[in-house]
C-alpha positions as a LaTeX table, in Angstrom:
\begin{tabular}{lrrr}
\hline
Residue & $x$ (\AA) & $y$ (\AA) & $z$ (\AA) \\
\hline
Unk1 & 13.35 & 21.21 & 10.23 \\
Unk2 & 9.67 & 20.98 & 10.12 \\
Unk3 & 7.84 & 17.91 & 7.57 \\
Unk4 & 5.03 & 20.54 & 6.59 \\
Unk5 & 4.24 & 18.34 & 3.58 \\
Unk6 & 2.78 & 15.37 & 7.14 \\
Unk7 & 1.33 & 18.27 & 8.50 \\
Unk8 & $-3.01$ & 18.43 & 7.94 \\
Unk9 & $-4.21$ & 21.62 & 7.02 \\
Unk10 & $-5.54$ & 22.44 & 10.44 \\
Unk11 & $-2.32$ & 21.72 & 12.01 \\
Unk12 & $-0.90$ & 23.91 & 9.41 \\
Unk13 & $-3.19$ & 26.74 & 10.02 \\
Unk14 & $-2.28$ & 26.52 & 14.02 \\
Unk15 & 1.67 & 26.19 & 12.86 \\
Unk16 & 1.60 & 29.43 & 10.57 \\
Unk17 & $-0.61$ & 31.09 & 13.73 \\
Unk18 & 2.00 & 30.63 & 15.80 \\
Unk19 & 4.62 & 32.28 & 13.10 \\
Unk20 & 2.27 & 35.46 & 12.80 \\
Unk21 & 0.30 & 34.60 & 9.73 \\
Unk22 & $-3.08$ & 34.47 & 9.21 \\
Unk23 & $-4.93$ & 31.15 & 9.22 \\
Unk24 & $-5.89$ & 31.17 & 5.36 \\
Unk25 & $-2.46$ & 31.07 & 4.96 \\
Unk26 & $-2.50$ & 27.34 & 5.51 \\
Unk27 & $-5.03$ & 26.41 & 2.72 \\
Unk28 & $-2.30$ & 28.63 & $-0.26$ \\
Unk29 & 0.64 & 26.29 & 1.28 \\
Unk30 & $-1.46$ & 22.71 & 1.36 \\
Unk31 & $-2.45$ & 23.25 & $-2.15$ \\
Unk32 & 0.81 & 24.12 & $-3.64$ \\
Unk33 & 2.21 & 21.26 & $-1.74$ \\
Unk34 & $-0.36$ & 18.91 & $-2.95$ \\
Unk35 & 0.36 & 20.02 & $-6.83$ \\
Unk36 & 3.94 & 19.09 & $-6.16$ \\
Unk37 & 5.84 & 22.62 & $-5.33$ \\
Unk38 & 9.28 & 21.25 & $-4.67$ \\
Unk39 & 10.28 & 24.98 & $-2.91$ \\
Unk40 & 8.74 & 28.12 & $-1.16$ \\
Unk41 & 9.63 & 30.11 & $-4.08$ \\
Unk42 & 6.94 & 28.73 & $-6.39$ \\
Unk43 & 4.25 & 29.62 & $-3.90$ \\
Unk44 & 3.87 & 33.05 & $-5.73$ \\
Unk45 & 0.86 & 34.19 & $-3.90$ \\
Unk46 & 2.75 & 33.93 & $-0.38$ \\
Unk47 & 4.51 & 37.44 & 0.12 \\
Unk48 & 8.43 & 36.97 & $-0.14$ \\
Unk49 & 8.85 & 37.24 & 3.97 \\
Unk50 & 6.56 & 34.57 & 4.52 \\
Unk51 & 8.43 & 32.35 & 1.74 \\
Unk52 & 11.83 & 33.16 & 3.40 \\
Unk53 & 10.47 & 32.37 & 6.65 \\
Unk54 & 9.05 & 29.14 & 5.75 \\
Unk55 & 12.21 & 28.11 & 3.77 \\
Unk56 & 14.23 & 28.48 & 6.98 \\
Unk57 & 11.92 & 26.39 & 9.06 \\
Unk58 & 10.68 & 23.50 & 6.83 \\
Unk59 & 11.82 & 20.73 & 4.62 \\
Unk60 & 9.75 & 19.60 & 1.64 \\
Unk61 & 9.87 & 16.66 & 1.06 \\
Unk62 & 10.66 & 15.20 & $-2.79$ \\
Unk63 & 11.73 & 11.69 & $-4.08$ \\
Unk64 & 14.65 & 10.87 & $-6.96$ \\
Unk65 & 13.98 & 8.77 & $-9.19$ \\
Unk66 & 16.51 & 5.75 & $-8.76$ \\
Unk67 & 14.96 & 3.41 & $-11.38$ \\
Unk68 & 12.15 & 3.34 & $-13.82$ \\
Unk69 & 11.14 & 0.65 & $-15.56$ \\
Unk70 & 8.43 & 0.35 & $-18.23$ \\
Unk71 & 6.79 & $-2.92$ & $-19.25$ \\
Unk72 & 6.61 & $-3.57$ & $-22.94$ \\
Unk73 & 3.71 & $-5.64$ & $-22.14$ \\
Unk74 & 1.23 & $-3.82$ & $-20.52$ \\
Unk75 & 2.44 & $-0.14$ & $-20.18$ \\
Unk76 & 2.98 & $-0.92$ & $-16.24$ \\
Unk77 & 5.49 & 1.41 & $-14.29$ \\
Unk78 & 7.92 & 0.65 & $-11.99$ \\
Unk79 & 9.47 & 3.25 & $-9.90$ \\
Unk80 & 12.25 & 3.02 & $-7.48$ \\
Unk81 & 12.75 & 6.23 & $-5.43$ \\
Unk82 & 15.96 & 7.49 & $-3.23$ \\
Unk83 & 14.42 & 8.89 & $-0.14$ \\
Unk84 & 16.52 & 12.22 & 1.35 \\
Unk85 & 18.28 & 9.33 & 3.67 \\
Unk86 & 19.37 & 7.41 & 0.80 \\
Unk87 & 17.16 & 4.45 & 1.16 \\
Unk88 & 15.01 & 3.33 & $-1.45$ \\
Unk89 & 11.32 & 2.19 & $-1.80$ \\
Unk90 & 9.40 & 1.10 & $-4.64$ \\
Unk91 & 5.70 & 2.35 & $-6.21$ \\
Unk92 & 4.25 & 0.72 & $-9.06$ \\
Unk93 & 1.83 & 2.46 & $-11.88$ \\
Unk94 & $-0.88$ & $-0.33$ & $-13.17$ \\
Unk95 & $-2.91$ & 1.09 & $-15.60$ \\
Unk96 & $-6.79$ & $-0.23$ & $-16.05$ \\
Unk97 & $-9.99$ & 0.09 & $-18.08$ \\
Unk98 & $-11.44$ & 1.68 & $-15.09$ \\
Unk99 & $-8.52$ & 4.06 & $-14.27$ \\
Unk100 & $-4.90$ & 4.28 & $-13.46$ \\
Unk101 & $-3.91$ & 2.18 & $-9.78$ \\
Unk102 & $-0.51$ & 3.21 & $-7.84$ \\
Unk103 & 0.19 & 0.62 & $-5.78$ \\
Unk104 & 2.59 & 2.17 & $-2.58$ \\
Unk105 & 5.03 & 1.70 & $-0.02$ \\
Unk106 & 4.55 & 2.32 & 3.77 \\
Unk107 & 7.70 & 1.17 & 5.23 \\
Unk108 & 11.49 & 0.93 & 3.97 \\
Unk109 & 11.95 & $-2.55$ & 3.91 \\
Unk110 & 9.39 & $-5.50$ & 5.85 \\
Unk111 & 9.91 & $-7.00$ & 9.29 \\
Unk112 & 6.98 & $-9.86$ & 8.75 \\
Unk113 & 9.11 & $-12.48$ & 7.16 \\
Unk114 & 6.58 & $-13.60$ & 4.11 \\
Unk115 & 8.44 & $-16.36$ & 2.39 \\
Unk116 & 7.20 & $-15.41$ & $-1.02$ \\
Unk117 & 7.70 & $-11.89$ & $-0.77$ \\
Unk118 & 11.23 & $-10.28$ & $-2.14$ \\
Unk119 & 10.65 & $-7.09$ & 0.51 \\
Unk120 & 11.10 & $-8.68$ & 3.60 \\
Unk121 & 14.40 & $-10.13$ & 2.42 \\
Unk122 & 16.18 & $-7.13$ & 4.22 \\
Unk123 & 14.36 & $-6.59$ & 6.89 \\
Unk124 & 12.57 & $-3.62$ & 8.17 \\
Unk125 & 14.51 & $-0.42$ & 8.07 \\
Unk126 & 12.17 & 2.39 & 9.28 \\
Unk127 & 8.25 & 3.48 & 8.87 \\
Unk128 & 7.84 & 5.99 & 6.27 \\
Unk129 & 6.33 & 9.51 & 7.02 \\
Unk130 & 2.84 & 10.67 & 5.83 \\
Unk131 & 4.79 & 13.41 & 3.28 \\
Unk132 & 6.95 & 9.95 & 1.48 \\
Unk133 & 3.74 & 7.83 & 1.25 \\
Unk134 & 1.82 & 11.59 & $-0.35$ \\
Unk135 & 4.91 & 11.44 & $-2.30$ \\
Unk136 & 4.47 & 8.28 & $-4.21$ \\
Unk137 & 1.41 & 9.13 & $-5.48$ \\
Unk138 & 1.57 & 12.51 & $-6.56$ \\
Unk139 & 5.26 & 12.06 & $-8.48$ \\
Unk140 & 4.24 & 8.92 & $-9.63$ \\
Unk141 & 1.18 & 11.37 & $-11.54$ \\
Unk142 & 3.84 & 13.85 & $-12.49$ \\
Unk143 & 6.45 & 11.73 & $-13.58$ \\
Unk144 & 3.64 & 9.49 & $-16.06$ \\
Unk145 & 1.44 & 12.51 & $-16.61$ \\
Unk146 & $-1.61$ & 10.67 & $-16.15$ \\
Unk147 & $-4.07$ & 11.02 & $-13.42$ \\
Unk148 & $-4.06$ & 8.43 & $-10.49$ \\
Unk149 & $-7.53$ & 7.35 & $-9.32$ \\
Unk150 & $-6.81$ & 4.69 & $-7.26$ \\
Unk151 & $-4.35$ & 3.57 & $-4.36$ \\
Unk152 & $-3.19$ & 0.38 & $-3.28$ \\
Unk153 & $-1.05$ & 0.02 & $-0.14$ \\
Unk154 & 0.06 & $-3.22$ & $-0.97$ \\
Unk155 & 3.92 & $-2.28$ & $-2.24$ \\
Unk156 & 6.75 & $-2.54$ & 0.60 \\
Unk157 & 5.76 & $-3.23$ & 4.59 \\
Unk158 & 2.98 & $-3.95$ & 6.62 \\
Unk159 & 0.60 & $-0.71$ & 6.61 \\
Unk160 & $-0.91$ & $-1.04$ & 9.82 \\
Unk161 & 3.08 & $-1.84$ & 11.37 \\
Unk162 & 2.77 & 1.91 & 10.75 \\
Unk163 & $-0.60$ & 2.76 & 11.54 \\
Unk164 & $-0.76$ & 6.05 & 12.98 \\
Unk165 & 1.07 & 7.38 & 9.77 \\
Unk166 & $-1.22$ & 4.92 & 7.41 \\
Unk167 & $-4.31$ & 6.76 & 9.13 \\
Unk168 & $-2.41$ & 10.52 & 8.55 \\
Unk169 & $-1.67$ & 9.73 & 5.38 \\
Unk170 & $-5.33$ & 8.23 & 3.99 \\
Unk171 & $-6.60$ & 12.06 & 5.35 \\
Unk172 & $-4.35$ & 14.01 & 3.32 \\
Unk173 & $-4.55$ & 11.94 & 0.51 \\
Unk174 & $-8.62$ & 13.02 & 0.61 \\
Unk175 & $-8.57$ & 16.00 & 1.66 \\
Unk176 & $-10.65$ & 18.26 & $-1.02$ \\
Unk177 & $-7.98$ & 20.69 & $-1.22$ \\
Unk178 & $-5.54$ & 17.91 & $-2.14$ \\
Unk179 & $-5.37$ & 14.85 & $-4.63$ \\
Unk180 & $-9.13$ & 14.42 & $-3.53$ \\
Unk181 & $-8.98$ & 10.62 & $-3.93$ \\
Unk182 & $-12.00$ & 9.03 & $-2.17$ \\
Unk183 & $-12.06$ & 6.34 & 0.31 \\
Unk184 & $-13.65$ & 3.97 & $-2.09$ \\
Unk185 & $-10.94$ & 3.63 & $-4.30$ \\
Unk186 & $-8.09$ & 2.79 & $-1.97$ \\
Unk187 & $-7.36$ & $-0.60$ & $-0.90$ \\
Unk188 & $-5.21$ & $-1.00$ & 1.81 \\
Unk189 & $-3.78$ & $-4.69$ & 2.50 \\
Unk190 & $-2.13$ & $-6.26$ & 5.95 \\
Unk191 & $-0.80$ & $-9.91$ & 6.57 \\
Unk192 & $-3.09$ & $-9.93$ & 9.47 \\
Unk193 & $-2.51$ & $-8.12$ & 12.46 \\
Unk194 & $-5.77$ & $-8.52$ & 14.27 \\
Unk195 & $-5.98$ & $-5.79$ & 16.84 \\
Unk196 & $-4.95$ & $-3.06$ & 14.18 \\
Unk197 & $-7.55$ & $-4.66$ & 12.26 \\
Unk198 & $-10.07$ & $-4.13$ & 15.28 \\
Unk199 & $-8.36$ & $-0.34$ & 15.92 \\
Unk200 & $-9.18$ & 0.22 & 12.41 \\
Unk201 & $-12.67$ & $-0.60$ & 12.17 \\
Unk202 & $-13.11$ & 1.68 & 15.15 \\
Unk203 & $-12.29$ & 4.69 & 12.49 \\
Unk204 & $-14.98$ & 3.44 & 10.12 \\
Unk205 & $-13.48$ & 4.18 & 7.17 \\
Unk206 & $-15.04$ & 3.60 & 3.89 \\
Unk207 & $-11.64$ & 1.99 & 2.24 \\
Unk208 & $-11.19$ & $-1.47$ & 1.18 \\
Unk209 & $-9.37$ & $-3.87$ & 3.47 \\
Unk210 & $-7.48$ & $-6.65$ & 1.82 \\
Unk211 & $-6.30$ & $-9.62$ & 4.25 \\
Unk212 & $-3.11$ & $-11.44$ & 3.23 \\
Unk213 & $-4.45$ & $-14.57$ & 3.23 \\
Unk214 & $-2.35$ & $-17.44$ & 1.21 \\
Unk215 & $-3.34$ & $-20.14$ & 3.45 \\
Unk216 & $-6.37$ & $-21.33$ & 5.37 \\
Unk217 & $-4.53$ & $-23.68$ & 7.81 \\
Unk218 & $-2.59$ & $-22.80$ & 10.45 \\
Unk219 & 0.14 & $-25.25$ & 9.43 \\
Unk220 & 0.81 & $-23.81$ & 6.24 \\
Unk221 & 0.35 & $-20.41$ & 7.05 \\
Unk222 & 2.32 & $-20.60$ & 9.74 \\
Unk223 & 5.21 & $-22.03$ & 7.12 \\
Unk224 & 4.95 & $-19.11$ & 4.57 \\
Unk225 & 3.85 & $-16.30$ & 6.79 \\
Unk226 & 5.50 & $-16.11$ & 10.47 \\
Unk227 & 3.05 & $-13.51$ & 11.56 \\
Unk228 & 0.74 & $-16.30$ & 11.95 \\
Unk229 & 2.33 & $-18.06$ & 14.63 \\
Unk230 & 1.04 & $-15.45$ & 16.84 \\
Unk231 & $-2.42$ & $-14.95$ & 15.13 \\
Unk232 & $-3.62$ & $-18.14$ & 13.83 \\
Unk233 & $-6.48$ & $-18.45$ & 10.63 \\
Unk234 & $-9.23$ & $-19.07$ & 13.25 \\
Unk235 & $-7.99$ & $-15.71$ & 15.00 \\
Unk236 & $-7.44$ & $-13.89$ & 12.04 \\
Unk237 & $-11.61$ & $-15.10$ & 10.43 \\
Unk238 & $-12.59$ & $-14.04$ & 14.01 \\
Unk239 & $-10.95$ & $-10.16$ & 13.51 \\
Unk240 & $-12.52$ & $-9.95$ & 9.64 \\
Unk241 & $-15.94$ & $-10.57$ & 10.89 \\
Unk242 & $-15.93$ & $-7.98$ & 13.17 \\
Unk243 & $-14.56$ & $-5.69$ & 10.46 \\
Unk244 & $-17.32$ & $-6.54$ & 8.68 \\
Unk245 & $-20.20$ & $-6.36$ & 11.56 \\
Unk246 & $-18.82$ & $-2.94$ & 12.20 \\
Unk247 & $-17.66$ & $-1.28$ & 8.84 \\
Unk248 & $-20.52$ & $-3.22$ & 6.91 \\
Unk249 & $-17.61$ & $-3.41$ & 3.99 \\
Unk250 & $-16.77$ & $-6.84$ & 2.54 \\
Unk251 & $-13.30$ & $-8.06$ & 2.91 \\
Unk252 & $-11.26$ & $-8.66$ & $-0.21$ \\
Unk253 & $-8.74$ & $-11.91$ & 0.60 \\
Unk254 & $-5.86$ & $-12.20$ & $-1.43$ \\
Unk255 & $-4.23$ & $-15.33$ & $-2.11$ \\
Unk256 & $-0.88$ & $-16.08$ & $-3.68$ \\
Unk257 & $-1.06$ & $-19.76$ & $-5.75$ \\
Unk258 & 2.04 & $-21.60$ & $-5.05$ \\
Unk259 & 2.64 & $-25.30$ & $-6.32$ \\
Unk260 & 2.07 & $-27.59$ & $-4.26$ \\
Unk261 & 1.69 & $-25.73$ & $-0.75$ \\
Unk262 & $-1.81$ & $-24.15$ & $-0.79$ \\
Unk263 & $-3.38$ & $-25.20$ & $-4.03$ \\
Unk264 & $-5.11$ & $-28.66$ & $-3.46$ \\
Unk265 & $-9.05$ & $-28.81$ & $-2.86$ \\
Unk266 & $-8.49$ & $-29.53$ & 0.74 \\
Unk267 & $-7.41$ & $-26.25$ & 1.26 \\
Unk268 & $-9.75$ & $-24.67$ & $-1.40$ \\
Unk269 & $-12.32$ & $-26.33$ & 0.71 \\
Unk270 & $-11.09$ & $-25.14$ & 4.11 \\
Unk271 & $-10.92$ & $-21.62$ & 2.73 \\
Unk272 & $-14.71$ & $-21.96$ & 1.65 \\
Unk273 & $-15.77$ & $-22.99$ & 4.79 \\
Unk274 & $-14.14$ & $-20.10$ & 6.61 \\
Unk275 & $-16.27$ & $-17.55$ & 4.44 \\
Unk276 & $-19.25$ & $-19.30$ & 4.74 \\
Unk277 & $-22.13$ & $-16.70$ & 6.31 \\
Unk278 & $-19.67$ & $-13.57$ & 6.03 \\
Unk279 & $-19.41$ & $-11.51$ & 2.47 \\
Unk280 & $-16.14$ & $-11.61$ & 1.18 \\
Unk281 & $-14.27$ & $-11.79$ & $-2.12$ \\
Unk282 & $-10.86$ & $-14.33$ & $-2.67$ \\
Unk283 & $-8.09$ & $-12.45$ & $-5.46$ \\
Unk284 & $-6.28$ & $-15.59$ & $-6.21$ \\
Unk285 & $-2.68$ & $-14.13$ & $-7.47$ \\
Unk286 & $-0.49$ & $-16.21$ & $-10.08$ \\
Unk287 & 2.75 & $-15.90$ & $-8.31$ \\
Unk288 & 5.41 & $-14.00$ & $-9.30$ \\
Unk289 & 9.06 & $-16.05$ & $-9.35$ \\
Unk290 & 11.23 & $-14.37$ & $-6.51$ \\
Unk291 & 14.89 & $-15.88$ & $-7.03$ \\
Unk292 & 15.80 & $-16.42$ & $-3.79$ \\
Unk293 & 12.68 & $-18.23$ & $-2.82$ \\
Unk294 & 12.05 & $-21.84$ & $-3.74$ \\
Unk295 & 8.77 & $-21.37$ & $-4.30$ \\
Unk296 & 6.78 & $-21.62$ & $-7.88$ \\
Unk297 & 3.86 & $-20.41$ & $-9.48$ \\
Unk298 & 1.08 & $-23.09$ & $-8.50$ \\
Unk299 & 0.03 & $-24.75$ & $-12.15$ \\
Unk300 & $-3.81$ & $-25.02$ & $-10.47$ \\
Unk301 & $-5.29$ & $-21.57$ & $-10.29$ \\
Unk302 & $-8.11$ & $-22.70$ & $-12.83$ \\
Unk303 & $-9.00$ & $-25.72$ & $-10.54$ \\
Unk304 & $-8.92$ & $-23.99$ & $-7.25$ \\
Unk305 & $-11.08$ & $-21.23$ & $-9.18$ \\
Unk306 & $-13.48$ & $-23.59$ & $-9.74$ \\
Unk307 & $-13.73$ & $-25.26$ & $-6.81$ \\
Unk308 & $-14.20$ & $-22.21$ & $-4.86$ \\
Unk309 & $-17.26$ & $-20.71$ & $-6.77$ \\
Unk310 & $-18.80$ & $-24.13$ & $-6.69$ \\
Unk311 & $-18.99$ & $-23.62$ & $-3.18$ \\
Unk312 & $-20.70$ & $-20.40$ & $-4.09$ \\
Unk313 & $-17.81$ & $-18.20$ & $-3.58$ \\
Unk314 & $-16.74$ & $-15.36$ & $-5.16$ \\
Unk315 & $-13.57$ & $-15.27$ & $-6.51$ \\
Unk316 & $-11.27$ & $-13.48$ & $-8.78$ \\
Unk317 & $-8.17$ & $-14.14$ & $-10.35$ \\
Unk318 & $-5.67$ & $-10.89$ & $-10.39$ \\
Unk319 & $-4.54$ & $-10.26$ & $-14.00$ \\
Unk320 & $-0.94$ & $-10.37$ & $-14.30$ \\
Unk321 & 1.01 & $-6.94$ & $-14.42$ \\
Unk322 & 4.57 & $-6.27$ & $-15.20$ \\
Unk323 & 6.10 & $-9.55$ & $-15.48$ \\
Unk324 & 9.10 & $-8.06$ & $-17.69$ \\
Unk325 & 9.83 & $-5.58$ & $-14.96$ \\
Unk326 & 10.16 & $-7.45$ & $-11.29$ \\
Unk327 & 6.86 & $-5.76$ & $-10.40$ \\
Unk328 & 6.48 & $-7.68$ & $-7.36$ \\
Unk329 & 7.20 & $-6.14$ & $-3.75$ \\
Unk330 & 10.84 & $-5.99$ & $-3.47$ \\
Unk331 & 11.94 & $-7.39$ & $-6.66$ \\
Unk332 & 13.48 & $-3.59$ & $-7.54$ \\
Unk333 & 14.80 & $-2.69$ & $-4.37$ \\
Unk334 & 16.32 & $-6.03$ & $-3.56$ \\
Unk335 & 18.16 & $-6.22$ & $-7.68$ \\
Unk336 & 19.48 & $-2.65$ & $-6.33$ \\
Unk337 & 20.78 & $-3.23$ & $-3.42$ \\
Unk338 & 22.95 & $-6.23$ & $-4.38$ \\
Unk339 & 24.14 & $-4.34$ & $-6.92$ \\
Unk340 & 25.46 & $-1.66$ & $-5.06$ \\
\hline
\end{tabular}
């Protein structure tokens, strides 16, 4: 059966060529399936032969709803959707002054090993398709009936492990006959992987990259995030700046504060001198508790703050979301499958 929800409209157009129908065709289908038609029938301008013909030869795709959790704090959302194979991803809601933010999954399950990261704790299972990461985003708006303006790709897996379907994804998630969500309001995060960060830049997109950061020494990197053994920071520094030179947008480095492992000045220090001469922003992130790790929330995130934008710096630190809800990568996924 045919994924028509991965298809782009102008591979659509050639499909339903190919079937006898005229091109325009293509357009009526993309935008039903971008409001969230579930089945052929709905599409009630399509004539019933086309309808029946379509329903024989493609699948749309549509996610359960396995979990949902609310936070009583901050009205965050956490979903956890049953895929049509049975496996399970998670998408998150955050809701902000400036708009609403899904943050989404690209793979089921992680293969990069993160030590402070609850996805990765099963391993990776299998890339998700363009229609499953579309999915997220426009059930997520149906489910909480409030409109998403921003995208994250930050919930479980490494987006550019699955970079061809990252890239076919990001166009129908703009397309003007879809959700319409521009470039500039979707962030899309990787631990590192410097030559999809150099294939990326080559598509000059106007998105915002966010590097996995956490460390800026090879030693501890290398401790908490494996993928660095075959990087390194100096590497990784080396692949940003060319992002930059050749996208002209600034980096956004995110950076997980854990006690005693990558919080003392030294390191605040190090990182500074890495970003010296290159425009870049550092999201420290109070740490989120993952029970099977041993690793705590660091107690200096003020003091690292500080030290940084002495150094003239700019630095953030990410509010807090969802704490009451295991809103972290993995946290929903992992409680369900021990459970079951």
């Amino acid at each position: 059966m045919t994924d028509i929800k991965s298809m782009t409209q102008e591979e659509m157009a050639a499909w339903l060529k190919e079937l006898g129908e005229p091109s325009f065709r293509a357009k009526q289908v993309f935008t039903w399936l971008h409001r969230g038609a579930i089945s052929f029938e709905e599409m009630t301008d399509l004539s019933k032969s086309l309808r029946e013909k379509l329903s024989r030869e493609c699948v749309i795709t549509k996610p359960e709803v396995e979990r949902k959790q609310v936070s009583a704090q901050d009205g965050t959302i956490k979903y956890l959707w049953r895929l049509g194979d049975k496996n399970c991803i998670e998408t998150v809601l955050m809701r902000y002054r400036h708009g609403n933010t899904v943050c989404i999954s690209s793979q089921v399950g992680c293969r990069m090993g993160c030590a402070f990261c609850a996805s990765t704790l099963g391993g990776k299972v299998r890339n998700l398709t363009p229609s499953e990461m579309l999915d997220q985003v426009l059930f997520t708006q149906l489910d909480a009936g409030v409109p998403i303006s921003n995208i994250v790709l930050m919930g479980i897996g490494e987006p550019l492990d699955n970079f061809d379907t990252v890239l076919r994804f990001l166009e129908l998630v703009n397309h003007p006959d879809g959700l319409h969500i521009g470039m500039r309001h979707i962030s899309l995060s990787t631990c590192g992987l410097t030559d999809k960060i150099d294939k990326l830049a080559e598509h000059g997109l106007q998105l915002t990259l966010s590097v996995s950061l956490h460390a800026p020494d090879d030693e501890t990197r290398s401790r908490i995030m494996p993928v660095n053994r075959s990087v390194g920071v100096e590497k990784l520094f080396a692949a940003c700046r060319r992002y930059f030179e050749v996208t002209g947008r600034r980096i956004s480095y995110e950076y997980a504060m854990i006690d005693g492992v990558n919080d003392s000045d030294w390191q605040a220090d190090l990182l500074a001198a890495h970003l010296k001469g290159t425009p870049g922003h550092v999201n420290l992130i109070p740490l989120n508790e993952v029970k099977e790790s041993p690793l705590k929330p660091s107690r200096r995130v003020a003091a690292f703050q500080r030290r940084l934008e002495q150094q003239g710096i700019n630095v953030t630190v990410r509010r807090k979301l969802g704490g009451d809800i295991d809103a972290s990568c993995g946290q929903l996924r992992r409680k369900a499958m021990q459970e079951s």
